[in-house]
C-alpha positions as CSV (number, residue, x, y, z in Angstrom):
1,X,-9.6,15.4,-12.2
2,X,-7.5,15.2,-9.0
3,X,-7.2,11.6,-7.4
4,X,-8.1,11.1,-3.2
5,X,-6.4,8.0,-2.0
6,X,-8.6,6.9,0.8
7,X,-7.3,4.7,4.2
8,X,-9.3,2.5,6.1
9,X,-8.7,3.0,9.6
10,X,-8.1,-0.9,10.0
11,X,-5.4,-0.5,7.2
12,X,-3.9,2.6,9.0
13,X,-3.6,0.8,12.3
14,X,-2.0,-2.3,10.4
15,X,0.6,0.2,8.5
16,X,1.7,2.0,12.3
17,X,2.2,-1.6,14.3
18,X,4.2,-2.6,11.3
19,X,5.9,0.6,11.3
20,X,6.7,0.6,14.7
21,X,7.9,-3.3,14.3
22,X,10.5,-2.6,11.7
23,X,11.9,0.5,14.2
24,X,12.4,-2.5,16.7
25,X,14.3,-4.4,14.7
26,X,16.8,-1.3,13.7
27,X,16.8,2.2,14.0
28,X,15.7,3.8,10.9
29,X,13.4,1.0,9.4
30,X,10.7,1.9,10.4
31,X,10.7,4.8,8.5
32,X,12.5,3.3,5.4
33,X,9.5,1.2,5.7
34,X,6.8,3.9,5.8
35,X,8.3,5.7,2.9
36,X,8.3,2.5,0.8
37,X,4.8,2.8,1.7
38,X,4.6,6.4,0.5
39,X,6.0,5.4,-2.8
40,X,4.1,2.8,-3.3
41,X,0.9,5.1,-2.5
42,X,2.5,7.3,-5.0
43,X,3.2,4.8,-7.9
44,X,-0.4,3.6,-7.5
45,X,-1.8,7.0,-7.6
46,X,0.1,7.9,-11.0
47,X,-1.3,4.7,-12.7
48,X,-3.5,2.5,-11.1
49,X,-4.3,0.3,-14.1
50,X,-0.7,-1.0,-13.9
51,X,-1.2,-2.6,-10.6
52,X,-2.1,-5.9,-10.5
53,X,-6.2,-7.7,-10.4
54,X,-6.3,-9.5,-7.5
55,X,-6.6,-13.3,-7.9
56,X,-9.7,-14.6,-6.9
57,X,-11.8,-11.6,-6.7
58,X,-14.2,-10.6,-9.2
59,X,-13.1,-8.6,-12.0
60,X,-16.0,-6.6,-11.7
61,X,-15.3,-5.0,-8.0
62,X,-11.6,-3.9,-9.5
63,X,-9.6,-4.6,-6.5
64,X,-6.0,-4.0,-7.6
65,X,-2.5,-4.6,-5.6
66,X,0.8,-3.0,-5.9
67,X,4.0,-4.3,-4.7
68,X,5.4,-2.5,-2.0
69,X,9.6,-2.4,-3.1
70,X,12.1,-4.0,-0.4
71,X,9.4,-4.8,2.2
72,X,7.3,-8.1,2.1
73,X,3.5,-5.7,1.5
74,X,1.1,-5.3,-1.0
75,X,-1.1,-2.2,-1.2
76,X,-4.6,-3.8,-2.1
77,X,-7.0,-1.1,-3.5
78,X,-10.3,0.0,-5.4
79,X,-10.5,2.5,-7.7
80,X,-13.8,4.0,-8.0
């Protein structure tokens, strides 16, 4: 069975305004950002189970984070 890695539009928007923040700061990092962010889609794609339970939240609902490397994000998710 294939996995779908679905975006909330609220995320998407949060993902572009950082993107475009990190281009301000220097040329390039913007998009070194948004392929951290593409790795760290990937990572959680290939095994979800090794990401993190998130604190606080019931066990139940399965929300799960993965670090994002070099950039101070998490990618919080639900695997249904």
């Amino acid at each position: 069975m294939s996995q779908r890695l679905i975006v909330l539009d609220d995320a998407e928007d949060e993902l572009i305004e950082a993107e475009k923040w990190y281009e301000r700061q220097r040329s390039g990092l913007g998009r070194e950002f948004r392929t951290a962010i593409d790795e760290g889609m990937e990572r959680l794609l290939k095994a979800p189970h090794a990401a993190s339970p998130i604190v606080n939240v019931p066990a139940f609902i399965g929300a799960r984070r993965i670090f994002v490397k070099r950039f101070p994000y998490s990618i919080v998710f639900i695997e249904h």
